[in-house]
C-alpha positions in Angstrom: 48.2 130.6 64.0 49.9 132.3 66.7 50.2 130.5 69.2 51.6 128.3 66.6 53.8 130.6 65.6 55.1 130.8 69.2 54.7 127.4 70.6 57.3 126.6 67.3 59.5 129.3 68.2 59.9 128.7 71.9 60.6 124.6 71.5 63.3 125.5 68.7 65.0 127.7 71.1 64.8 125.2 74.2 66.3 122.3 71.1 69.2 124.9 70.4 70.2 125.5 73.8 69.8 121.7 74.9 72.3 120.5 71.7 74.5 123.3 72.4 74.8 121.8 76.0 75.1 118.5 74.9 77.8 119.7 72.3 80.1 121.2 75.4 80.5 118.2 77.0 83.9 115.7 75.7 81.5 112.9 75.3 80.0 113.8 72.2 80.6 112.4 69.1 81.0 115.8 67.9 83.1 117.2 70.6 86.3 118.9 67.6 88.1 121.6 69.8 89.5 124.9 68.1 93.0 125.7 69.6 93.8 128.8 69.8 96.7 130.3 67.3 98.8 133.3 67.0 95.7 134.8 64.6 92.5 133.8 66.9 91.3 135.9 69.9 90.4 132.5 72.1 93.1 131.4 74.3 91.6 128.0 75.5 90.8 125.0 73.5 86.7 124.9 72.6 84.2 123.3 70.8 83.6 124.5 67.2 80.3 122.1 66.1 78.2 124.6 68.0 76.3 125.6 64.1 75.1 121.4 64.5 73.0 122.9 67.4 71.7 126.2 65.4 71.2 124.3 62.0 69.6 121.3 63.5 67.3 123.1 65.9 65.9 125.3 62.7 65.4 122.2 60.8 63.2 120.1 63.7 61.9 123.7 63.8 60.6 123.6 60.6 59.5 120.0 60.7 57.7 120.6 63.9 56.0 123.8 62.4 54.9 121.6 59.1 53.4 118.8 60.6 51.5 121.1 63.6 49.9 123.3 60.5 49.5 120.1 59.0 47.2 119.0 61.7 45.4 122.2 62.3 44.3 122.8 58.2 43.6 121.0 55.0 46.9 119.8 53.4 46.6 122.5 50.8 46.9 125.9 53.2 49.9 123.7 54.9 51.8 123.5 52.3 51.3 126.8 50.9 53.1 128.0 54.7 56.1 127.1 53.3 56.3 126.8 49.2 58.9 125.3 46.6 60.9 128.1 47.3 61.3 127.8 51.1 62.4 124.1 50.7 64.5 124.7 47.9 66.4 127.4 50.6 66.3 124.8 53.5 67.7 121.8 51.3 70.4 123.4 49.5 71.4 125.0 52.9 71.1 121.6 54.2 74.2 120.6 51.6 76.3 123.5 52.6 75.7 122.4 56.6 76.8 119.0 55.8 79.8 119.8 53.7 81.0 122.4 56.2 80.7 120.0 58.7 82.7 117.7 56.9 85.0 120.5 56.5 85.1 121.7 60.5 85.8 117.9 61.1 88.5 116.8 58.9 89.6 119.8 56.6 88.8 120.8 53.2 90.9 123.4 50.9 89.9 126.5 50.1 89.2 125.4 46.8 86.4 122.5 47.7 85.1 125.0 49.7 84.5 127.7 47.3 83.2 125.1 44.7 80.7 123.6 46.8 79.7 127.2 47.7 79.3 128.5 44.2 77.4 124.9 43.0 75.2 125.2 45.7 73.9 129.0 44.4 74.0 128.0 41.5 71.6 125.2 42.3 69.4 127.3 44.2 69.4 130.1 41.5 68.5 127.7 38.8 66.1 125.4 41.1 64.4 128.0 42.9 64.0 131.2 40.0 66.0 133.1 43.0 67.0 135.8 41.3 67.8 139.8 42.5 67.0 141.5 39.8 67.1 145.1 40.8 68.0 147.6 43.7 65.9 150.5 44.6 68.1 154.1 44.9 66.3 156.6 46.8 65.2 159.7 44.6 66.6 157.7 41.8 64.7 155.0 40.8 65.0 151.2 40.5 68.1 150.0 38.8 67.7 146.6 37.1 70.6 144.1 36.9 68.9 142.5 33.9 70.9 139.7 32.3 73.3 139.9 35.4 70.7 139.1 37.8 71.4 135.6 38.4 74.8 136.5 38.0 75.2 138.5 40.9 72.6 136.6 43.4 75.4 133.4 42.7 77.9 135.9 43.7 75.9 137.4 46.6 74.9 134.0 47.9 78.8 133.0 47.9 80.3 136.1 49.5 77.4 136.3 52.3 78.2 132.6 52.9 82.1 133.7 53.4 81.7 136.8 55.0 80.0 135.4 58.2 82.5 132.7 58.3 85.0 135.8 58.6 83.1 137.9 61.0 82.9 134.4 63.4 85.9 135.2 65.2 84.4 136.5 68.8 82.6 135.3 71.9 78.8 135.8 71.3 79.1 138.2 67.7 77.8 135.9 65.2 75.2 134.3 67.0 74.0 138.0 68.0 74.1 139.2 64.8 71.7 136.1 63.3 69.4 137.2 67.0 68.8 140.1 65.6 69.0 140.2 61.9 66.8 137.5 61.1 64.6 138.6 63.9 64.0 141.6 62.0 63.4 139.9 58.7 61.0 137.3 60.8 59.0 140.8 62.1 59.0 142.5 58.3 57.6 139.3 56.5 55.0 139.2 59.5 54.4 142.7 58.2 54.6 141.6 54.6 52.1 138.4 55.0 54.7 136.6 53.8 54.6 133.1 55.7 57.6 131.2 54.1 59.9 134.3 54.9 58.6 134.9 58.3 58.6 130.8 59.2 62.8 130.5 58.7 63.9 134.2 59.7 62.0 134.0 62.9 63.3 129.9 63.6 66.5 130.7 62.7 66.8 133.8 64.9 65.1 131.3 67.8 67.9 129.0 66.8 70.6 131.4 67.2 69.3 132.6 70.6 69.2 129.0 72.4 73.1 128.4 70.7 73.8 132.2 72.2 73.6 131.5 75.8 76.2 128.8 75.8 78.5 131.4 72.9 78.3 134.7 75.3 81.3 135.1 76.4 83.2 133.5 78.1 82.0 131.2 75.5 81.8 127.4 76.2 81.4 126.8 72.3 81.6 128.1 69.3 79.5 128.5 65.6 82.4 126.4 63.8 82.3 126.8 59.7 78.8 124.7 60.2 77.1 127.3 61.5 78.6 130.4 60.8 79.0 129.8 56.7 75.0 127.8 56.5 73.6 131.4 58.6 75.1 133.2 55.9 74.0 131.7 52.9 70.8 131.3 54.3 70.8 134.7 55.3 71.5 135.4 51.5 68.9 133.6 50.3 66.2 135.3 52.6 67.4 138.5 51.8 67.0 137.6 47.9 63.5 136.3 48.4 62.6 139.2 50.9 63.7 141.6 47.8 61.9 139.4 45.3 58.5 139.1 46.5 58.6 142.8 47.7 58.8 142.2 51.3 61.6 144.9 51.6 64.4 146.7 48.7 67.7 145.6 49.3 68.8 148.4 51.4 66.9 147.3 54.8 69.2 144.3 54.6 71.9 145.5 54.1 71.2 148.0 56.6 70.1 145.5 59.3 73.2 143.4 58.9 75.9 146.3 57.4 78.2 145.3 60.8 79.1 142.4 59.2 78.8 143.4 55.8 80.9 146.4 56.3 83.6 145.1 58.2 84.6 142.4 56.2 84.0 143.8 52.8 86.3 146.6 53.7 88.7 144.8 55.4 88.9 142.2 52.3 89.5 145.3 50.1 92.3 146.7 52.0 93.9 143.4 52.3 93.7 142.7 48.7 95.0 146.5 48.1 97.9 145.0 50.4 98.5 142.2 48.5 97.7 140.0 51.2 96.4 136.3 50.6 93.0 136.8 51.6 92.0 133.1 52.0 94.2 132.8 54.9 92.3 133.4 59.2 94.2 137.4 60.5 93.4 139.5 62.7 92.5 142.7 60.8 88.8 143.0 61.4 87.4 146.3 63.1 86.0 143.8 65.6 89.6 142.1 66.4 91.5 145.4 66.3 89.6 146.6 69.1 90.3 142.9 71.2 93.6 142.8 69.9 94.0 146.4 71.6 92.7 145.4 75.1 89.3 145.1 74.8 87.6 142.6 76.5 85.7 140.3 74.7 82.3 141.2 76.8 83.1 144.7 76.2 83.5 144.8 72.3 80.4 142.3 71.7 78.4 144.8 74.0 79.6 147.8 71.4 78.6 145.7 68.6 75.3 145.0 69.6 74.6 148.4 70.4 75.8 149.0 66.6 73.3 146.0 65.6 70.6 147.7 67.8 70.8 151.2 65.6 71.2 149.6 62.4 68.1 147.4 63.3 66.3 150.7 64.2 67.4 152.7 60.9 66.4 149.6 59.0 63.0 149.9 60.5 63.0 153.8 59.9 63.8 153.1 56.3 61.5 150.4 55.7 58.3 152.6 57.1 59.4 156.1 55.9 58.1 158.2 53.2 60.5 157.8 50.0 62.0 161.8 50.3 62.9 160.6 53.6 64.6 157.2 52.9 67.5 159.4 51.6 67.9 161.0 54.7 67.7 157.2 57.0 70.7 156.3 54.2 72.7 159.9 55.4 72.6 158.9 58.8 73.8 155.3 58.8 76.4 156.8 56.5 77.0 159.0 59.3 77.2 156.5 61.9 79.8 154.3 60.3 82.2 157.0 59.3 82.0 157.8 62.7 82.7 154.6 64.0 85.7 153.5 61.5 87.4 157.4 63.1 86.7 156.2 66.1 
């Protein structure tokens, strides 16, 4: 099984970086260039279908996966690899790719958006039973959302979906985020036995990597709303299943990917404190400040993945420590962002 594991991983990654490639060149079909305005940090014209690459390679990823267990096991033990539940995640993230591709292409409003977003959590909530039903406080207890659960997974679902799609405004940053967030949540459900997690964390991280070398900066091409907004609701629903079946609590998520979360859920806050409309692309983000002040963009991606590196290692720390200590994990990442926003 693992060499399955890795012969599926390696070809996904080789598929990413070869569509990526193809996707760079003027002579695709899918060659829609993002010009740079007064409120991007790109100053040439570049390809934004760059998500086609990521989303596409996870999908022949998967299929390649399914039909090689299929081959190696009775049909029963294939399927189980990846349940009702995984292709629920992977269809209805299939809509969103499509739509937002439709969207990078010709242009939807922020309204169509939103309502496709929000129908297709709702669809997976309903479909799928995904529901987060409680977080876990250290030294408190377990808090249960009870008839709010599906409630709030809709909600969650949407606003990961968004929030990527905000934080994908820098050479190489989203890409290395999904690298090593879903890597992460690839190793944990390895931990966890938990085959359906593990199969799409650790393809889509492989995914993200072959798209990467063609997004480091400067980058050749970018994520686009196709792959930025599909990583984050998938991201979402991983995170809800991980929590679910008791792979992890809520807080090494939110841990592993609080660079993103915390940026642009505190930057939305202070915009809406400002009145701002906050549907419309700025330039407020930590990340952007720090361009916007003379950072390079190599420089600043390097400083965030340093940031993603610590946060993946206080995730871990979390994840394996002793419940009196988890407290103490929480203090320190605490620690480390207050730093960081004074900084």
């Amino acid at each position: 099984m693992i060499s399955l594991y890795v012969g599926t991983v390696v070809a996904t990654f080789f598929m990413a970086y070869w569509l990526a490639m193809r996707l760079c060149e003027s002579s695709s079909r899918l060659y829609i260039l993002d010009h740079p305005n007064k409120r991007s940090l790109h100053e040439v014209p570049t390809p934004r279908t760059g998500g086609v690459a990521i989303m596409g390679a996870l999908y022949l990823g998967v299929l390649l996966f399914w039909t090689l267990s299929w081959t190696r096991s009775s049909p029963g033990e294939s399927m189980s690899v990846l349940d009702s539940t995984g292709w629920w995640i992977l269809m209805v993230t299939g809509v969103i790719s499509v739509v937002s591709l439709v969207d990078d292409r010709w242009g939807l409003s922020i309204g169509v958006r939103l309502v496709v977003h929000l129908l297709a959590a709702i669809l997976l909530v309903t479909g799928s039973g995904l529901v987060l039903s409680s977080v876990k406080v250290p030294l408190l207890g377990s808090i249960s959302f009870g008839w709010i659960a599906a409630s709030i997974t809709v909600v969650f679902l949407v606003w990961m979906a968004n929030l990527y799609n905000f934080m994908d405004g820098m050479d190489g940053f989203a890409g290395g985020m999904t690298v090593v967030g879903c890597g992460l949540l690839g190793y944990l459900a390895w931990q966890a036995h938990h085959p359906v997690l593990c199969v799409i964390a650790i393809l889509q991280s492989s995914a993200a990597a072959g798209f990467l070398v063609h997004n480091l900066p400067p980058a050749k091409i970018f994520m686009g709303d196709v792959g930025s907004i599909s990583t984050g609701f998938l991201v979402a629903a991983l995170i809800v299943l991980g929590c679910r079946d008791g792979v992890f609590d809520l807080w090494v998520p939110f841990i592993i990917f609080s660079p993103f979360i915390l940026d642009a859920t505190v930057t939305l806050i202070g915009r809406v404190f400002r009145r701002e409309r906050v549907w419309e692309a700025h330039r407020n983000h930590y990340y952007q400040r720090l361009v916007v002040g003379g950072w390079s963009h190599g420089r600043t991606v390097a400083v965030e993945y340093t940031v993603m590196a610590l946060c993946g290692c206080l995730a871990l720390l979390y994840q394996y420590a002793a419940v009196a200590w988890r407290s103490v994990v929480l203090g320190a990442w605490v620690l480390l962002f207050i730093f960081l926003a004074l900084a």
